[in-house]
C-alpha positions as a Python dict, from the first residue, in 0.01 Angstrom:
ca = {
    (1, 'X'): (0, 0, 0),
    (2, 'X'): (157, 303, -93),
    (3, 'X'): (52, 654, 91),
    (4, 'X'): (-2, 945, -125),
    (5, 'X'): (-167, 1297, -58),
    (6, 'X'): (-388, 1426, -396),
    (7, 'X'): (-649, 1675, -366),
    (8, 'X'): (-988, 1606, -557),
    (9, 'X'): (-1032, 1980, -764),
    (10, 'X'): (-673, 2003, -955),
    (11, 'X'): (-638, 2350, -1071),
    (12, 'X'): (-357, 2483, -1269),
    (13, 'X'): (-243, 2659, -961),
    (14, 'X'): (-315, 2386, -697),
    (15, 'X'): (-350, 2535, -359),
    (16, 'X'): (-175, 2359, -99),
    (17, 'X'): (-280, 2084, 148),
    (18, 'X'): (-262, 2217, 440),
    (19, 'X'): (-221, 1989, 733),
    (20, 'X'): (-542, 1883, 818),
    (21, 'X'): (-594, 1783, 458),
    (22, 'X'): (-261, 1625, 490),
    (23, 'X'): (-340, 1445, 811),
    (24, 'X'): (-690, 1351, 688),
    (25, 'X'): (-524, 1169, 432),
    (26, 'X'): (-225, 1047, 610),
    (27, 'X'): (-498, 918, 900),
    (28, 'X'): (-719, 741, 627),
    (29, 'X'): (-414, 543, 525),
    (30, 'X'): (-289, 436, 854),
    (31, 'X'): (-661, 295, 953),
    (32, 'X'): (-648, 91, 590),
    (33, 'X'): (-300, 14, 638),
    (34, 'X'): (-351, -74, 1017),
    (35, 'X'): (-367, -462, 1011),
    (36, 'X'): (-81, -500, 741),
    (37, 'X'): (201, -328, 969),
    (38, 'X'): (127, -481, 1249),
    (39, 'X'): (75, -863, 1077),
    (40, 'X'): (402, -780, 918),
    (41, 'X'): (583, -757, 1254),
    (42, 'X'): (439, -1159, 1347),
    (43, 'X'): (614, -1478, 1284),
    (44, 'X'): (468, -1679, 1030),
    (45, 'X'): (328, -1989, 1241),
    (46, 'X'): (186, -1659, 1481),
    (47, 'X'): (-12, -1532, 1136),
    (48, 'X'): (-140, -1877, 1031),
    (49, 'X'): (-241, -2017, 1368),
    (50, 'X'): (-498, -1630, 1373),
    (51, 'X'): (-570, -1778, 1041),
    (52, 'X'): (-727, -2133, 1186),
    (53, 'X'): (-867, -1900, 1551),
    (54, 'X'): (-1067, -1646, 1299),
    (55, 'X'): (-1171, -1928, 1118),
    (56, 'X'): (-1358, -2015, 1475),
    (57, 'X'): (-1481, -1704, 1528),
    (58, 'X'): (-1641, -1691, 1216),
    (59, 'X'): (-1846, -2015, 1306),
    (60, 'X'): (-1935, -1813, 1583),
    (61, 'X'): (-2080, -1543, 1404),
    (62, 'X'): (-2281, -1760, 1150),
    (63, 'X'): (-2416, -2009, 1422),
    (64, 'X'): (-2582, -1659, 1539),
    (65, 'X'): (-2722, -1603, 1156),
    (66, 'X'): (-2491, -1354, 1060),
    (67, 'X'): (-2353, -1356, 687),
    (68, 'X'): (-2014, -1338, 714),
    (69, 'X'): (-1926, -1534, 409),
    (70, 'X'): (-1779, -1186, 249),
    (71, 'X'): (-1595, -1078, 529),
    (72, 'X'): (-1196, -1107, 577),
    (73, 'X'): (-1146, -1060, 916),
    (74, 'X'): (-790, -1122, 912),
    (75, 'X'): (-698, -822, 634),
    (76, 'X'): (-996, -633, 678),
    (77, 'X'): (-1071, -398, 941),
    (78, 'X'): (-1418, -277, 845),
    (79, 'X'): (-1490, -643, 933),
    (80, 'X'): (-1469, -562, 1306),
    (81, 'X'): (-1716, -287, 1291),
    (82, 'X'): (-1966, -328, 1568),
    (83, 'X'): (-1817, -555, 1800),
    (84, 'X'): (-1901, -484, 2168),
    (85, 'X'): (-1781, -620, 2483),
    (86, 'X'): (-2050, -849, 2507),
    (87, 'X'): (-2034, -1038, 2156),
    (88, 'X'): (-1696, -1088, 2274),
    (89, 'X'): (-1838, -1242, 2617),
    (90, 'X'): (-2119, -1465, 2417),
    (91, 'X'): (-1797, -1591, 2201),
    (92, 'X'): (-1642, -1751, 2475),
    (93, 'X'): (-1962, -1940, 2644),
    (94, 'X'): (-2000, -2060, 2289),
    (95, 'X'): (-1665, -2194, 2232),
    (96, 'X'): (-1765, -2391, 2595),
    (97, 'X'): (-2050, -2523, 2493),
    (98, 'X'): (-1889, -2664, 2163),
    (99, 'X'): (-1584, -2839, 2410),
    (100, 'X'): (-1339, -2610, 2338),
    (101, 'X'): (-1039, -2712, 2606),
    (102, 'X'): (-972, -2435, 2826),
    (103, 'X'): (-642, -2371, 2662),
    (104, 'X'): (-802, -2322, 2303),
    (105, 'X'): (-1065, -2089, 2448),
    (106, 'X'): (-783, -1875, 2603),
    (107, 'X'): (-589, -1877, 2256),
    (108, 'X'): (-867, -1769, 2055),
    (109, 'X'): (-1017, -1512, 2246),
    (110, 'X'): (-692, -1367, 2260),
    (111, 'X'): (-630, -1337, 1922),
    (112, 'X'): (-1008, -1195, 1908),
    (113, 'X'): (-896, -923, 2157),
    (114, 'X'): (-568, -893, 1961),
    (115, 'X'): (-765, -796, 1642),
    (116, 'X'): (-1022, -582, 1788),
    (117, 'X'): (-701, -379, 1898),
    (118, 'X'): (-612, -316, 1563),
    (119, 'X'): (-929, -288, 1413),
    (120, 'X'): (-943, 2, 1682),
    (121, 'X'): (-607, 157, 1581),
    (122, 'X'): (-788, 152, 1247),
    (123, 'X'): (-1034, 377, 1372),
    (124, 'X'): (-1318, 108, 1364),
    (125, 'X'): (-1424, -2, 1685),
    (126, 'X'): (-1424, 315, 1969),
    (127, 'X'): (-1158, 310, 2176),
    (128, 'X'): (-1452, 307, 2472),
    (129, 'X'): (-1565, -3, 2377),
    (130, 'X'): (-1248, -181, 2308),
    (131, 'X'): (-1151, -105, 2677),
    (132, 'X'): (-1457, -286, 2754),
    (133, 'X'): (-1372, -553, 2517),
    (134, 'X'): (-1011, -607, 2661),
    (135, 'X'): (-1158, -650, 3008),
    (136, 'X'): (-1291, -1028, 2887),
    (137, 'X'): (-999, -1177, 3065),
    (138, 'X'): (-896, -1507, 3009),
    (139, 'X'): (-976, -1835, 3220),
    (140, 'X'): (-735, -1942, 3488),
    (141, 'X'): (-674, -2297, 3556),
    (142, 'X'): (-862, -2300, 3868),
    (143, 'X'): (-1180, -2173, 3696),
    (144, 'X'): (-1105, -2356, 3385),
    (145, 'X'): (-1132, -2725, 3664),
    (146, 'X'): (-1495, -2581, 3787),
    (147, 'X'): (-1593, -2467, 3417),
    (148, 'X'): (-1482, -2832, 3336),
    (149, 'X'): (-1661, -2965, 3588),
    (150, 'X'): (-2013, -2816, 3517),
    (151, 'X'): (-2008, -2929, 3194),
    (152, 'X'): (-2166, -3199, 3062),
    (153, 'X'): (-1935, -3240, 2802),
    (154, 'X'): (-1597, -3086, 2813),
    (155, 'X'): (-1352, -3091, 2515),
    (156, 'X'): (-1582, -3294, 2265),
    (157, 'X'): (-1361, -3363, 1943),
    (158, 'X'): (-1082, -3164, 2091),
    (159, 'X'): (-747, -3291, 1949),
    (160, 'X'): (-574, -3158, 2290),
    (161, 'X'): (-861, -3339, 2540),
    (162, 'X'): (-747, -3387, 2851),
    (163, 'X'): (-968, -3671, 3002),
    (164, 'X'): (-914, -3772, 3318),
    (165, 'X'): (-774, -4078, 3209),
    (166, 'X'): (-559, -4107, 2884),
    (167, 'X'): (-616, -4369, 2599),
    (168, 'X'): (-270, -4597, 2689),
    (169, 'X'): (-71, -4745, 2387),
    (170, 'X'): (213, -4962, 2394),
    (171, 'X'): (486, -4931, 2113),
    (172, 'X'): (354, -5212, 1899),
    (173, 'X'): (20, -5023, 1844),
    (174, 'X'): (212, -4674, 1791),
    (175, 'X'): (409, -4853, 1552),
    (176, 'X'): (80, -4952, 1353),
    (177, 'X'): (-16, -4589, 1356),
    (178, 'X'): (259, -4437, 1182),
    (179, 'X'): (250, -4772, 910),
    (180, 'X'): (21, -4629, 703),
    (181, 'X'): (-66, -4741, 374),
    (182, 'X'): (110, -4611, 79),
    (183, 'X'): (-195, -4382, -53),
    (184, 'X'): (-167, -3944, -25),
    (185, 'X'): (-454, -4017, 251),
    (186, 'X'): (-203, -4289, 401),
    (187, 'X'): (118, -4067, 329),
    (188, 'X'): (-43, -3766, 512),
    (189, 'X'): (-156, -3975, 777),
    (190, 'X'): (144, -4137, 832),
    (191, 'X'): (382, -3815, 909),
    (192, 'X'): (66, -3680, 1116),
    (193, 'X'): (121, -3966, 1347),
    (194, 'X'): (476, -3941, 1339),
    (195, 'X'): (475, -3554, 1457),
    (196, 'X'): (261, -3622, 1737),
    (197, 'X'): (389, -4021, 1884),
    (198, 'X'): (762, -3953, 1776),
    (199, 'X'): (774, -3547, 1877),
    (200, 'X'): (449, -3511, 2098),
    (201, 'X'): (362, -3194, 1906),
    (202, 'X'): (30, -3068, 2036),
    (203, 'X'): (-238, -3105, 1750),
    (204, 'X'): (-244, -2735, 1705),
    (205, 'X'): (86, -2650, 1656),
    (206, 'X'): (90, -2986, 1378),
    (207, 'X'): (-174, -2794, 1199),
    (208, 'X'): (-10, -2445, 1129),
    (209, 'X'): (321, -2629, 986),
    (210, 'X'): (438, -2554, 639),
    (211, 'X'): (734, -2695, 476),
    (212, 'X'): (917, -2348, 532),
    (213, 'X'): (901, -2540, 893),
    (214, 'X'): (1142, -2785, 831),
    (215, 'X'): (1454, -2875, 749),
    (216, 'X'): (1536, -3133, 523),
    (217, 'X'): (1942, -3110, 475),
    (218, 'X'): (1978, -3120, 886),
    (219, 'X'): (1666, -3342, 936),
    (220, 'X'): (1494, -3097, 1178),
    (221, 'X'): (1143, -2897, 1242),
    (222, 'X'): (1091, -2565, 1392),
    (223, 'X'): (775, -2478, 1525),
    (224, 'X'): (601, -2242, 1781),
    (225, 'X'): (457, -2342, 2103),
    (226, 'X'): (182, -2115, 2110),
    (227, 'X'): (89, -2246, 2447),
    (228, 'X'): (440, -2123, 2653),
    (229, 'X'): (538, -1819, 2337),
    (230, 'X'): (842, -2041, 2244),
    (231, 'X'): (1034, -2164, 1927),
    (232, 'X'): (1150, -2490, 1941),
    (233, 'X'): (1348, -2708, 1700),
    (234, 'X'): (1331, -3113, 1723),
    (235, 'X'): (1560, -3338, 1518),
    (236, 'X'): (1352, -3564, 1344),
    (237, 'X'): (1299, -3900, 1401),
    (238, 'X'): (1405, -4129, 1156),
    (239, 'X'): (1047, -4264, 1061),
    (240, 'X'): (922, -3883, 1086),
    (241, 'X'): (1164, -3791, 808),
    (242, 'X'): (1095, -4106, 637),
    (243, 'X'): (713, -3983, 613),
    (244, 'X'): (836, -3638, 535),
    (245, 'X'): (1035, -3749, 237),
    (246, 'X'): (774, -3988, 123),
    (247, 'X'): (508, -3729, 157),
    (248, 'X'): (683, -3474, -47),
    (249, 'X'): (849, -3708, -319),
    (250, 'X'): (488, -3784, -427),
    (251, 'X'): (383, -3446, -496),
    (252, 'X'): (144, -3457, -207),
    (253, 'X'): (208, -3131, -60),
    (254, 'X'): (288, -2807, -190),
    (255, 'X'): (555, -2577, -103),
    (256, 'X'): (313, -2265, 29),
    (257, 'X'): (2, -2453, 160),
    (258, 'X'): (0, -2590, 486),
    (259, 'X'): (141, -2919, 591),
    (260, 'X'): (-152, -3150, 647),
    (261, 'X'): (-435, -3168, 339),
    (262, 'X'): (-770, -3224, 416),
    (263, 'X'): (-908, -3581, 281),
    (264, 'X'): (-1221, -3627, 31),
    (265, 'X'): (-1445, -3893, 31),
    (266, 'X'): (-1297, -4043, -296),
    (267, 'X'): (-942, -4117, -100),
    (268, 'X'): (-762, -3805, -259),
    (269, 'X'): (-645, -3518, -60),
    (270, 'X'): (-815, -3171, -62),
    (271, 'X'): (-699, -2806, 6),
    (272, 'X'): (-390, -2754, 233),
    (273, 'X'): (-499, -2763, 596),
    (274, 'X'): (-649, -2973, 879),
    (275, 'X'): (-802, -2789, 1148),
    (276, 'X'): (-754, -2923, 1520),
    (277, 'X'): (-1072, -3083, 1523),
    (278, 'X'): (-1037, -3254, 1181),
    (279, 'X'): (-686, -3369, 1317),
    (280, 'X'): (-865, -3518, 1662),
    (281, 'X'): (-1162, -3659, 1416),
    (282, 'X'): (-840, -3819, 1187),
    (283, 'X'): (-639, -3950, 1495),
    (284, 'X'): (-988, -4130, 1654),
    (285, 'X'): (-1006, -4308, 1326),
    (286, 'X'): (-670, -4463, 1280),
    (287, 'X'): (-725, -4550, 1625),
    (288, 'X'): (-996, -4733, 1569),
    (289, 'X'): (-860, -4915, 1255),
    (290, 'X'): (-605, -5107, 1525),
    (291, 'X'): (-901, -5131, 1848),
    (292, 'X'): (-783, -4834, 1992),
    (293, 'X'): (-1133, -4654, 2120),
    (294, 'X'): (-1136, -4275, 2174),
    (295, 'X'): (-790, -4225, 2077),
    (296, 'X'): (-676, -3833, 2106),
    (297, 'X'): (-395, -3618, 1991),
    (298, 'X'): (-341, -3588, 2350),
    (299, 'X'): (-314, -3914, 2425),
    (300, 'X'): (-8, -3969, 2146),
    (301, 'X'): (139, -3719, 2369),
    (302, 'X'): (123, -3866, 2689),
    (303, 'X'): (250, -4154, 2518),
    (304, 'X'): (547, -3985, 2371),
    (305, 'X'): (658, -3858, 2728),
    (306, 'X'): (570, -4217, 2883),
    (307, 'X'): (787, -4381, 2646),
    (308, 'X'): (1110, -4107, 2639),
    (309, 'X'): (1112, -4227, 3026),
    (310, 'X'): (1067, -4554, 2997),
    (311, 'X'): (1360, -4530, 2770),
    (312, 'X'): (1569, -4306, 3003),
    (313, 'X'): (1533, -3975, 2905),
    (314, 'X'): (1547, -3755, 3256),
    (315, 'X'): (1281, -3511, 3374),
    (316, 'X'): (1429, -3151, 3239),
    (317, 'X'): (1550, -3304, 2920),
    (318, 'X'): (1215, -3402, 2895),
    (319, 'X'): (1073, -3088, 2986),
    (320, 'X'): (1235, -2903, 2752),
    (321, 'X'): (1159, -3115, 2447),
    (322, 'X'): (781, -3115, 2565),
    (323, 'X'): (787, -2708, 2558),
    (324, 'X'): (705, -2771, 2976),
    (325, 'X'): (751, -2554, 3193),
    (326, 'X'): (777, -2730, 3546),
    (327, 'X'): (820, -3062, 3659),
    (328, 'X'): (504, -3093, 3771),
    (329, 'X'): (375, -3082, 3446),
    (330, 'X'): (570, -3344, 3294),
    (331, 'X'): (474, -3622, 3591),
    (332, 'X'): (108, -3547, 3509),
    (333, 'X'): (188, -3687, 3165),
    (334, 'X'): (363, -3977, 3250),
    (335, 'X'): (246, -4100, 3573),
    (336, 'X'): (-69, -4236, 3488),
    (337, 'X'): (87, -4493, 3254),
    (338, 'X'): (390, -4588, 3461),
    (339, 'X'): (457, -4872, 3762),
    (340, 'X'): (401, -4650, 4049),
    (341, 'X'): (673, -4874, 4253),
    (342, 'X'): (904, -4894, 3973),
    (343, 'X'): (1260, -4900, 4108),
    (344, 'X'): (1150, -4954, 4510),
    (345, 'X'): (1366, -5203, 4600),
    (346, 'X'): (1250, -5427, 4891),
    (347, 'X'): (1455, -5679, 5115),
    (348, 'X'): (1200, -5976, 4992),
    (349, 'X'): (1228, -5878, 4626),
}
C-alpha cells in the first residue's frame, strides 16, 4: 500500500494541502493500512495459527445467523465494525458449549482481543468499547477445573482433550499408527502420526506447519509453542523424516500450503490444511482401525513422554523437548501410565 496525498479539484495553480488535509489523508491510510504493519511484525506460524482461531470465530458469528461469508477478518478492518464487549463475552460461552479445552478458548479469544485492537487503531471499533472488550480476561486454571466440571461435556472432538484418564498405547500399536498405507490419505496420515507419537507436538501447533518449517538437509522442524510463546526445534525422528520425504516425493504437498491436506471422500487429498478438530476426528479413526477406542492427539502425547522415560530420558530433558515448563507438568503426563513402585527395592524382592 503506498501513501499518497492528492487533492480532488486540480487546478492549474493547486492550492496547498494544508495539514489537516494532509493528516486527513495520512490518517485514512494508517486505519487501511492498520492490520498490514502490524501482521508484518508476526512470525509466520503466529499469522497462520490467527488464520485457523478467525476461522472459529467466524463459526461463531454464523451459528448466530450472521452472513459473514464476504468478510476477511484477518486483512480487513471494516470487518470488526460493531463488536461490543459483550459479543466478545457470548464468544467464549460458545466456544464452551462446543468443548473447546480451556487452553483453546484462552488462545482464541486472545487473538479476538488482539484484532479488535487493531481494528481500533484503524479507527473502527471506539476506543470506549475496546476497553470494555479487553476486560474479557482469560480463564485461569482453577476456573477452567470448575468450568470443566459443570459441563456436561468438556472438550468434545478436541485434538488436545485432557480426560481424566488417557487412551494408553504400547509401542507395537504406535508402531501400527505411523505404518500407514502407501496412498496421499495414508502418506499424510502417516507423518501426522509421526509428529505427534515420535515429537508429541500438540495437534495445534501440527496444523499451522508448512514446509518453510522444516529442514530437510539437517533433518529438523521448527515450530512455535503457542501455548508457553516459544520456538523450538526437534531433530527428526528417523520414521518422521521417512514420512516427510515420502510425503513430499509424491507431490502430495505443496511448497506454500500448509502441511496436512484435508481428505475427500474419494481417497484423494483436498486443500492444504487440517483444522484441530479434523486432526482429533483423523487420529480417533486410525485408532480405531487397530481397536484403539477414543484415541486423542493428546493421548499420542502422553504416550510420547511415557515412552522417552521408559527409555531413560530424565525429567528436564524431557521438559524441555515437551515445551514444559515445570516438573510438575511433565509427571502429570507420565504417571498415569507408569509402575508406580518402579525402582523400590525391597529386602523380599
Amino acid at each position: 500500500m503506498t501513501f499518497s496525498l492528492t487533492t480532488s479539484n486540480q487546478s492549474t495553480v493547486a492550492p496547498k494541502p494544508t495539514m489537516a488535509d494532509f493528516a486527513k489523508a495520512a490518517d485514512a491510510y494508517a486505519g487501511q493500512s492498520t492490520f498490514e504493519r502490524i501482521l508484518t511484525g508476526k512470525s509466520a506460524n503466529t499469522r497462520i495459527a490467527y488464520q485457523t482461531d478467525l476461522e472459529t470465530w467466524k463459526s461463531y458469528l454464523s451459528a448466530g445467523g450472521l452472513d459473514v461469508s464476504g468478510c476477511d477478518y484477518g486483512n480487513d478492518p471494516a470487518c470488526w465494525r460493531g463488536i461490543t464487549h459483550g459479543v466478545v463475552i457470548a464468544y467464549v460461552e460458545w466456544l464452551k458449549q462446543q468443548g473447546f479445552s480451556i487452553a483453546s478458548i484462552n488462545r482464541k479469544l486472545s487473538c479476538v482481543r488482539a484484532f479488535c485492537a487493531m481494528a481500533a487503531q484503524a479507527g473502527v471499533i471506539p476506543g470506549d468499547v475496546l476497553a470494555m472488550i479487553q476486560t474479557v480476561g482469560t480463564i485461569r486454571r482453577g476456573q477452567g477445573l470448575e468450568i470443566d466440571r459443570g459441563r456436561k461435556q468438556t472438550r468434545i472432538n478436541r485434538p488436545n482433550a485432557k480426560k481424566a484418564k488417557s487412551v494408553e498405547l504400547i509401542p507395537a500399536q504406535a508402531h501400527s499408527l505411523k505404518a500407514q498405507p502407501n496412498t496421499p490419505q495414508g502418506r499424510r496420515d502417516a507423518l501426522l502420526m509421526c509428529l505427534l507419537l515420535d515429537h508429541g507436538l500438540r495437534a495445534g501447533e501440527v496444523a499451522v506447519l508448512t514446509l518453510n518449517n522444516f529442514n530437510l538437509q539437517h533433518g529438523t522442524v521448527t515450530f512455535w509453542r503457542d501455548k508457553v510463546e516459544k520456538e523450538q526445534t526437534h531433530e527428526l525422528t528417523r520414521d518422521t523424516l521417512t514420512a516427510l520425504r515420502n510425503y513430499i516425493d509424491s507431490g502430495d504437498i505443496q511448497p506454500m500450503e500448509l502441511l496436512l491436506r484435508a481428505s475427500l471422500k474419494s481417497g484423494a487429498l483436498g486443500k492444504g490444511g487440517m483444522s484441530e478438530v479434523a486432526i482429533s476426528a483423523r487420529v480417533r479413526a486410525l485408532g480405531a482401525r487397530i481397536n484403539v477406542i477414543g484415541l486423542s492427539a493428546h493421548d499420542c502425547r502422553h504416550y510420547w513422554a511415557t515412552d522417552a522415560q521408559r527409555n531413560g530420558t530424565d525429567g528436564f530433558t524431557l521438559m524441555q523437548a515437551g515445551g514444559w515448563t515445570s516438573m510438575q507438568t511433565v509427571q502429570r503426563y507420565i504417571d498415569a501410565n507408569q509402575i508406580a513402585n518402579h525402582g523400590v527395592k525391597l529386602s523380599n524382592k
